[in-house]
TORVEXLO-887918 format. One record per atom (N, C-alpha, C, O): residue number from 1; residue in one letter; chain; atom name; x, y negated, z. Coordinates in Angstrom, 1 decimal. Each point is the difference from the previous one (the first is absolute). Layout:
N
NUM, A, A, CA, X, Y, Z
...
end
This chain:
83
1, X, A, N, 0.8, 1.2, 0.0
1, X, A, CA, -0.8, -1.2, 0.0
1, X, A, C, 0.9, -1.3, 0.0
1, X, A, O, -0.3, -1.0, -0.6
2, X, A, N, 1.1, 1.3, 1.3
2, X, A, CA, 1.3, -1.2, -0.1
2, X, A, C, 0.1, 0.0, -0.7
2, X, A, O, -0.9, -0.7, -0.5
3, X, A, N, 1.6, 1.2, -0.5
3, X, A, CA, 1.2, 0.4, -1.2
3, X, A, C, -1.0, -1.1, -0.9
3, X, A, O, 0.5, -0.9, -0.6
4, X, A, N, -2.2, 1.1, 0.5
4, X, A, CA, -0.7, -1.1, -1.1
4, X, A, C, 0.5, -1.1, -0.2
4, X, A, O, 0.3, -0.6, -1.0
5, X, A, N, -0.1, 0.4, 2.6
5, X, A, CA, -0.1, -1.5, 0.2
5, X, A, C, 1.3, -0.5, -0.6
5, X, A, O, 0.1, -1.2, -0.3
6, X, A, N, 0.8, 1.9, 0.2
6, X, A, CA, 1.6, -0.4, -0.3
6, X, A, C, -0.3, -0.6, -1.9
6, X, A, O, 0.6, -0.9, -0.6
7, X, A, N, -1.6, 1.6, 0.1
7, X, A, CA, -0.2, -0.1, -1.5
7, X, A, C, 0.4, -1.4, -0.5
7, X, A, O, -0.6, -0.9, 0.5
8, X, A, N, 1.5, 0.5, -1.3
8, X, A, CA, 0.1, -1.6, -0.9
8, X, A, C, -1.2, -0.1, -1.2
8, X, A, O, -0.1, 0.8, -0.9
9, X, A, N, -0.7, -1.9, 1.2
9, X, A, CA, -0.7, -0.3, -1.0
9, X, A, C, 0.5, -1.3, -0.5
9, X, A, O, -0.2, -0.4, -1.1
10, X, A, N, 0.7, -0.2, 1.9
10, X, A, CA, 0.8, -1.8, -0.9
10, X, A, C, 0.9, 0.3, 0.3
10, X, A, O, 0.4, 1.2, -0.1
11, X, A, N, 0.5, -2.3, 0.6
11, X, A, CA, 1.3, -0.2, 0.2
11, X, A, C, 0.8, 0.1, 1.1
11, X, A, O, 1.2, -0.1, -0.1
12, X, A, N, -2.0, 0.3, 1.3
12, X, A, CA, 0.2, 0.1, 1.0
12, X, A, C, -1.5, 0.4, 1.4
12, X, A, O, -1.2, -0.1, 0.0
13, X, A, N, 1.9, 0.5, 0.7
13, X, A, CA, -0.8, 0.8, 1.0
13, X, A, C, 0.3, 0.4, 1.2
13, X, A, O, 1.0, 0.8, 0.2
14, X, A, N, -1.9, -1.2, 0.9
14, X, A, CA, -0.1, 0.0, 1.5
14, X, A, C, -0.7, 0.6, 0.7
14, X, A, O, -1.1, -0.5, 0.5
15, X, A, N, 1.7, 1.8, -0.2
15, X, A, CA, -1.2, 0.6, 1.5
15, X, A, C, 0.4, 0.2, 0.7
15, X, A, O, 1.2, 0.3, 0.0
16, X, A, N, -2.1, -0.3, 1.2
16, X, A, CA, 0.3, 0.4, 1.4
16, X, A, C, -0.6, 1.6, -0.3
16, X, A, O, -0.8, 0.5, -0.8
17, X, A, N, 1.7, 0.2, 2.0
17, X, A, CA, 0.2, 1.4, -0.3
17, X, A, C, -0.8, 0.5, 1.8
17, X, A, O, 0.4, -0.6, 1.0
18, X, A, N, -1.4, 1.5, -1.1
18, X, A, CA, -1.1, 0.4, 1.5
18, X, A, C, 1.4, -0.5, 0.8
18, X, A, O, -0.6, -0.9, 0.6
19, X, A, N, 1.9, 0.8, -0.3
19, X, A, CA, 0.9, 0.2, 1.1
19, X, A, C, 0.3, -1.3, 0.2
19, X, A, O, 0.5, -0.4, 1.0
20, X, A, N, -0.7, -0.6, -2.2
20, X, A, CA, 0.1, -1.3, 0.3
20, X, A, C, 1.4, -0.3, -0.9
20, X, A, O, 0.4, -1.1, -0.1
21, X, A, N, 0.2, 2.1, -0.5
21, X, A, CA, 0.8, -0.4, -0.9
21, X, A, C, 0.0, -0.8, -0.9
21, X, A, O, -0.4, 0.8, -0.9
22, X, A, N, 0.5, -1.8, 0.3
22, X, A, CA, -0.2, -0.6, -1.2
22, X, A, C, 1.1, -0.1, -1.1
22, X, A, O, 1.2, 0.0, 0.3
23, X, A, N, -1.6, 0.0, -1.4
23, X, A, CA, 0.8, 0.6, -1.4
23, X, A, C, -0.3, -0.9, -0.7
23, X, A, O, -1.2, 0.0, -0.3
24, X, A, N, 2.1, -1.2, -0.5
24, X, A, CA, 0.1, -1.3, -0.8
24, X, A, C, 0.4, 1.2, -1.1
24, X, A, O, 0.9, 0.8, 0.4
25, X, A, N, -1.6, -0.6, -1.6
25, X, A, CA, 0.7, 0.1, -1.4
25, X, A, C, 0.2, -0.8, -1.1
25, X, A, O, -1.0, -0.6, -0.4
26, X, A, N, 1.8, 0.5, 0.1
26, X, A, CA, 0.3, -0.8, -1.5
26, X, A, C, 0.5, 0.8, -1.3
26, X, A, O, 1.0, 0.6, 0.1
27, X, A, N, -1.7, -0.5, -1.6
27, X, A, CA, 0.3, 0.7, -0.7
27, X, A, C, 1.8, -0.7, -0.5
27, X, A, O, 0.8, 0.5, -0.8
28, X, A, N, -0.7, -1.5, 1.5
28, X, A, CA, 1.6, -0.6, -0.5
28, X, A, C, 0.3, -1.1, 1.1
28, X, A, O, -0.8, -0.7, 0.6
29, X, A, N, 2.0, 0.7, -0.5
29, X, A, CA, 0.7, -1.3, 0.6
29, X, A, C, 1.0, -0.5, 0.1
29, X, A, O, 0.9, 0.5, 0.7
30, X, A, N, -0.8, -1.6, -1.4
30, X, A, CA, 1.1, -1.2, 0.0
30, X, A, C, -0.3, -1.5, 0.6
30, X, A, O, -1.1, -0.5, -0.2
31, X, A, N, 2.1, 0.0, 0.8
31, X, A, CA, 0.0, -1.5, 0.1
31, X, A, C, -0.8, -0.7, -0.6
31, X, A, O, -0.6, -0.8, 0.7
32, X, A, N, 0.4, 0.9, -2.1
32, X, A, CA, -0.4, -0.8, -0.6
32, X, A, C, -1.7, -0.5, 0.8
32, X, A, O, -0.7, 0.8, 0.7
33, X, A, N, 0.2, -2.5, -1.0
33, X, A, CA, -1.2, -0.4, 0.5
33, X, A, C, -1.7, 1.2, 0.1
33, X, A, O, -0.8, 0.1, 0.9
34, X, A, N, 1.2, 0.7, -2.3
34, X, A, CA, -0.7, 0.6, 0.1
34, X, A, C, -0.6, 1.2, 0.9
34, X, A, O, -1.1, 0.3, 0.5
35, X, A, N, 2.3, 0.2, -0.7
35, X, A, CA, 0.3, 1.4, 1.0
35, X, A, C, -0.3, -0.8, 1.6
35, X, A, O, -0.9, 0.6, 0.6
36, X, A, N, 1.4, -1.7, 0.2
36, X, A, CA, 0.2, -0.3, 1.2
36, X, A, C, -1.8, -0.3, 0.1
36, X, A, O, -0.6, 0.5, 1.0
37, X, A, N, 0.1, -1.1, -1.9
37, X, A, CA, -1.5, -0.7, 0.3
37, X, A, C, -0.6, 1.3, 0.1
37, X, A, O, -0.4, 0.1, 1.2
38, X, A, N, 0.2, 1.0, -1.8
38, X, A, CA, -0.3, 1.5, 0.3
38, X, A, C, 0.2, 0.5, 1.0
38, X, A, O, -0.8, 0.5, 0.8
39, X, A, N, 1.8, -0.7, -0.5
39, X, A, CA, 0.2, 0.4, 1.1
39, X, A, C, -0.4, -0.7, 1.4
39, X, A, O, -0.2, 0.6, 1.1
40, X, A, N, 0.2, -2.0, -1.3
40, X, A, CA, -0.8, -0.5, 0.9
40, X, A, C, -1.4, 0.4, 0.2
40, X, A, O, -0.4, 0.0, 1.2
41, X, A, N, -0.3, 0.3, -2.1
41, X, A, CA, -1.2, 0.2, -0.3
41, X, A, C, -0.7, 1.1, 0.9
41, X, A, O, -1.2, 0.0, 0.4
42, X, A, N, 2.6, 1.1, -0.2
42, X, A, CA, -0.2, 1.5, 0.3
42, X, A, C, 0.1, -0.3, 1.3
42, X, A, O, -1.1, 0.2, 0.7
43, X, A, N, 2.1, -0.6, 0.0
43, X, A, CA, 0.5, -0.9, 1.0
43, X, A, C, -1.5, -0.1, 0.8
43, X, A, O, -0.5, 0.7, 0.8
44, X, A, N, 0.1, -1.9, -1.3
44, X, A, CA, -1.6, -0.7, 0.3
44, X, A, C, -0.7, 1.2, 0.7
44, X, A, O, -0.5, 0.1, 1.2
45, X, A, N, 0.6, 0.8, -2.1
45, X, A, CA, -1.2, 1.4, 0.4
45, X, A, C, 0.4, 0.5, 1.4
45, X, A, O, -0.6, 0.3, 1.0
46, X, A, N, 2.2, -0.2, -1.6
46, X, A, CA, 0.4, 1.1, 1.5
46, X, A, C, -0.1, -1.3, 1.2
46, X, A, O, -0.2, 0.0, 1.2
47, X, A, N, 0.4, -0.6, -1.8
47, X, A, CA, -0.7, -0.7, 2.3
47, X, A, C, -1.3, -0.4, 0.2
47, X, A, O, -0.4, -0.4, 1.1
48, X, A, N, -0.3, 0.4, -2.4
48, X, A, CA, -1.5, 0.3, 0.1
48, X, A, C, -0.4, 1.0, 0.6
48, X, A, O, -0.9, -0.1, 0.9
49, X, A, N, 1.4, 1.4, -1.1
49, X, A, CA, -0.4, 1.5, 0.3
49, X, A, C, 0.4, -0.5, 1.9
49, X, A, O, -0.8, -0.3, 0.9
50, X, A, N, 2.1, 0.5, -0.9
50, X, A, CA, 0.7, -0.5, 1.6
50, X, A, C, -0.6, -0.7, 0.7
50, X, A, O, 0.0, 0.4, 1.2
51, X, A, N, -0.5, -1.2, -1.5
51, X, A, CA, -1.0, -1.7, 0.7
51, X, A, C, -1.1, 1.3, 0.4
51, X, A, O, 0.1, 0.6, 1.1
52, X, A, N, -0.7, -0.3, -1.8
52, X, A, CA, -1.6, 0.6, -0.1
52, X, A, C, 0.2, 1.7, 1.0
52, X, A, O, -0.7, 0.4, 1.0
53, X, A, N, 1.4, -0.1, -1.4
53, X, A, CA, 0.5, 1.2, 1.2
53, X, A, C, 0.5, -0.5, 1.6
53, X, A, O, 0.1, 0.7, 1.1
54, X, A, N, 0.3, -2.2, -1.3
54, X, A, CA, 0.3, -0.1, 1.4
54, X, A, C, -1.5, -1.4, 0.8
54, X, A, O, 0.0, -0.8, 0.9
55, X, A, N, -0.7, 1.2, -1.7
55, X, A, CA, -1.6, -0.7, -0.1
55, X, A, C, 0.2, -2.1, 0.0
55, X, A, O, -0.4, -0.9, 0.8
56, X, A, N, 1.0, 0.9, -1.7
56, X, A, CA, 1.1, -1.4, -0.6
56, X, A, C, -1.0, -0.1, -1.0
56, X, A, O, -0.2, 1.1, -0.5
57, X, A, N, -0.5, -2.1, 0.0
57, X, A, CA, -1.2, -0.4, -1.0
57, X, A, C, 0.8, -1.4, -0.7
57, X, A, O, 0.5, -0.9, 0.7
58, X, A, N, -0.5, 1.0, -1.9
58, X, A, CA, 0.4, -2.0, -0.5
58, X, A, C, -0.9, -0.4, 0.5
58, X, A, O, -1.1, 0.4, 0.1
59, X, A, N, 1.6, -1.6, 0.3
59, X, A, CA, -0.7, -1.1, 0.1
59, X, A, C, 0.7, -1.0, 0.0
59, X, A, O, 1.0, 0.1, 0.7
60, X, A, N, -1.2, -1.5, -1.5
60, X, A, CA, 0.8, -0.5, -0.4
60, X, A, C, 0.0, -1.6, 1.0
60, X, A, O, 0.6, -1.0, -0.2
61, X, A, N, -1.3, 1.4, 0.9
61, X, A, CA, 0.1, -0.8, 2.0
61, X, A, C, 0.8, 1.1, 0.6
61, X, A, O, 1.1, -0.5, 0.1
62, X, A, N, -1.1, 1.4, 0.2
62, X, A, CA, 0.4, 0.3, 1.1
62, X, A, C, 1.2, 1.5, 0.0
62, X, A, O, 0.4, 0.6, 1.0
63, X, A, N, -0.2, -0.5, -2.4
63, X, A, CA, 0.7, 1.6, -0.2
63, X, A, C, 1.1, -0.1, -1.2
63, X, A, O, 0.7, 0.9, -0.3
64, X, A, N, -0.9, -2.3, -0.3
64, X, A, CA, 0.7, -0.7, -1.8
64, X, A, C, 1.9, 0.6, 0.7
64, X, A, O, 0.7, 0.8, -0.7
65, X, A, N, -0.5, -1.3, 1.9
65, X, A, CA, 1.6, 0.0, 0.3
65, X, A, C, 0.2, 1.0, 0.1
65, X, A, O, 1.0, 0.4, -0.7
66, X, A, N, -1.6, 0.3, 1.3
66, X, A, CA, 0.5, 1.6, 0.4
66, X, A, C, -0.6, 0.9, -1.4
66, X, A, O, 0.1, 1.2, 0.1
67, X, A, N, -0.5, -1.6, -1.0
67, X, A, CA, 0.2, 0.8, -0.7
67, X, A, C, 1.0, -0.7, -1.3
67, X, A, O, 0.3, 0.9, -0.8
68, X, A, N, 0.3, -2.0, 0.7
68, X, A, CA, 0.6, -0.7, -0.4
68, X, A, C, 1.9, 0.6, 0.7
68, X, A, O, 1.1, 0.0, -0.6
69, X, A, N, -1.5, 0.4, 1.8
69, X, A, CA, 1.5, 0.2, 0.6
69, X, A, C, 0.3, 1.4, -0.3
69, X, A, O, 1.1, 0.5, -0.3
70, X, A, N, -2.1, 0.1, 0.4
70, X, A, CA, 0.4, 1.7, -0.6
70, X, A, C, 0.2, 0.0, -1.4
70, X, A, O, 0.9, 0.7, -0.4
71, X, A, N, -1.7, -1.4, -0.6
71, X, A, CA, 0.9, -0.1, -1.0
71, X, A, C, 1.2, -0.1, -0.5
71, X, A, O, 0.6, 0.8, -0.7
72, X, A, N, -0.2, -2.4, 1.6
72, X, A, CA, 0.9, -0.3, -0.3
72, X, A, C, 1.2, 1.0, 0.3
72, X, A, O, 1.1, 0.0, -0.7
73, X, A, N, -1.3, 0.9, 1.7
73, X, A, CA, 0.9, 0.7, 0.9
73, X, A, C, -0.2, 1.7, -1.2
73, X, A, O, 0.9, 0.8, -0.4
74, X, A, N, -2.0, -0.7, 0.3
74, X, A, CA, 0.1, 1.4, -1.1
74, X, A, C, 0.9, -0.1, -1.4
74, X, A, O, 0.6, 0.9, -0.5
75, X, A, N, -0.9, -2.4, 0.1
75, X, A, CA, 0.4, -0.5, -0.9
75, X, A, C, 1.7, 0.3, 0.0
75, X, A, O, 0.7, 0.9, -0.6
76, X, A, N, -0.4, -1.8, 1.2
76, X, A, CA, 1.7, 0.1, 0.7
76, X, A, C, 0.5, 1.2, 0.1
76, X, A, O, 1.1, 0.3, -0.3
77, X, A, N, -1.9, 0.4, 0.7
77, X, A, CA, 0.7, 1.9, 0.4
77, X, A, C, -0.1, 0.5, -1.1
77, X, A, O, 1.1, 0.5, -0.4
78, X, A, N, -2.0, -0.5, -0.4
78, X, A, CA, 0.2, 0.5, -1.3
78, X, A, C, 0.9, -0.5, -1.0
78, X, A, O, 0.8, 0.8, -0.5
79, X, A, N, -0.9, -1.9, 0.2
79, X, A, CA, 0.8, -0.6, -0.8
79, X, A, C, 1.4, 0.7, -0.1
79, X, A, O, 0.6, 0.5, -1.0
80, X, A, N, -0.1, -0.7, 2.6
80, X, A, CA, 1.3, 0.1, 0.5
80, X, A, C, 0.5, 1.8, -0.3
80, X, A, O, 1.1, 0.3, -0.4
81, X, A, N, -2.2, 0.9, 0.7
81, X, A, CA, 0.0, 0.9, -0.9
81, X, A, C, 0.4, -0.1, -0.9
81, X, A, O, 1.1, 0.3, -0.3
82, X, A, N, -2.1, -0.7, -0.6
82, X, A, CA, 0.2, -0.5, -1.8
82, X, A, C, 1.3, 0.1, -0.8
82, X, A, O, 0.6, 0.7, -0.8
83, X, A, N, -0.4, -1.9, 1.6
83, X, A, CA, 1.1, -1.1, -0.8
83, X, A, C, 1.4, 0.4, 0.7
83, X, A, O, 1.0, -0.6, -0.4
end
Protein backbone atom coordinates (compact mmCIF):
# COMPACT_ATOMS: atom_id res chain seq x y z
CA UNK A 1 0.00 0.00 0.00
CA UNK A 2 3.03 2.22 0.63
CA UNK A 3 5.04 1.28 -2.32
CA UNK A 4 1.60 3.28 -4.41
CA UNK A 5 2.24 6.14 -2.80
CA UNK A 6 5.97 6.35 -3.82
CA UNK A 7 4.52 6.30 -7.71
CA UNK A 8 5.94 9.68 -9.94
CA UNK A 9 3.18 11.15 -11.80
CA UNK A 10 5.01 14.90 -12.39
CA UNK A 11 8.08 15.88 -11.39
CA UNK A 12 8.28 15.47 -8.08
CA UNK A 13 6.73 13.86 -5.02
CA UNK A 14 6.02 13.89 -1.20
CA UNK A 15 4.74 11.40 1.35
CA UNK A 16 4.55 10.82 4.60
CA UNK A 17 4.96 7.14 5.24
CA UNK A 18 2.11 5.27 8.37
CA UNK A 19 5.69 5.71 10.60
CA UNK A 20 5.92 9.28 9.86
CA UNK A 21 8.73 9.02 7.52
CA UNK A 22 8.65 11.41 4.84
CA UNK A 23 10.07 10.92 1.20
CA UNK A 24 10.81 14.33 -1.07
CA UNK A 25 11.23 12.81 -4.81
CA UNK A 26 12.51 14.47 -7.74
CA UNK A 27 12.55 12.86 -11.25
CA UNK A 28 16.06 15.24 -11.45
CA UNK A 29 18.28 17.58 -9.65
CA UNK A 30 20.47 20.38 -10.32
CA UNK A 31 21.17 23.94 -9.05
CA UNK A 32 19.78 25.25 -11.64
CA UNK A 33 16.35 27.91 -10.64
CA UNK A 34 14.35 25.25 -11.77
CA UNK A 35 15.25 22.17 -10.10
CA UNK A 36 15.73 24.43 -6.54
CA UNK A 37 11.95 25.96 -6.97
CA UNK A 38 10.76 22.09 -7.23
CA UNK A 39 12.21 21.40 -4.82
CA UNK A 40 10.98 24.00 -2.66
CA UNK A 41 7.66 23.06 -3.72
CA UNK A 42 8.19 19.36 -2.31
CA UNK A 43 9.77 21.00 0.74
CA UNK A 44 6.26 23.00 1.26
CA UNK A 45 4.55 19.55 1.50
CA UNK A 46 6.88 17.84 3.81
CA UNK A 47 6.28 20.36 6.69
CA UNK A 48 2.77 20.50 5.72
CA UNK A 49 2.53 16.67 6.41
CA UNK A 50 4.93 17.54 9.86
CA UNK A 51 2.80 20.67 11.00
CA UNK A 52 -0.48 18.53 10.63
CA UNK A 53 0.85 15.27 12.37
CA UNK A 54 2.07 17.44 15.24
CA UNK A 55 -1.72 19.07 15.11
CA UNK A 56 0.21 22.61 13.60
CA UNK A 57 -2.70 24.06 11.09
CA UNK A 58 -1.54 27.37 8.67
CA UNK A 59 -2.55 30.15 9.68
CA UNK A 60 -1.35 33.00 8.49
CA UNK A 61 -1.90 35.02 12.25
CA UNK A 62 -0.70 32.66 14.20
CA UNK A 63 1.41 29.51 12.64
CA UNK A 64 2.98 31.73 9.03
CA UNK A 65 6.71 31.61 11.21
CA UNK A 66 6.83 28.29 12.30
CA UNK A 67 6.04 27.05 9.26
CA UNK A 68 8.20 29.49 7.54
CA UNK A 69 11.16 28.33 9.97
CA UNK A 70 10.94 24.56 9.17
CA UNK A 71 11.22 25.37 5.76
CA UNK A 72 13.66 27.38 5.88
CA UNK A 73 15.57 24.83 8.06
CA UNK A 74 14.44 21.62 5.74
CA UNK A 75 15.44 23.68 3.04
CA UNK A 76 19.13 24.19 4.28
CA UNK A 77 19.47 20.36 5.25
CA UNK A 78 18.74 19.36 1.97
CA UNK A 79 20.29 21.56 -0.12
CA UNK A 80 23.50 21.00 1.89
CA UNK A 81 22.91 17.14 0.98
CA UNK A 82 22.50 18.12 -2.65
CA UNK A 83 25.10 20.30 -3.39
Amino acid sequence: EEIEKLEMRGIGRTVMLHGGQTIIRLKKFDKSPYWIANLSHEIFHAVSFLMDKVGIKLDLKKSDEAFAYAIAYMTKRTLKKLT
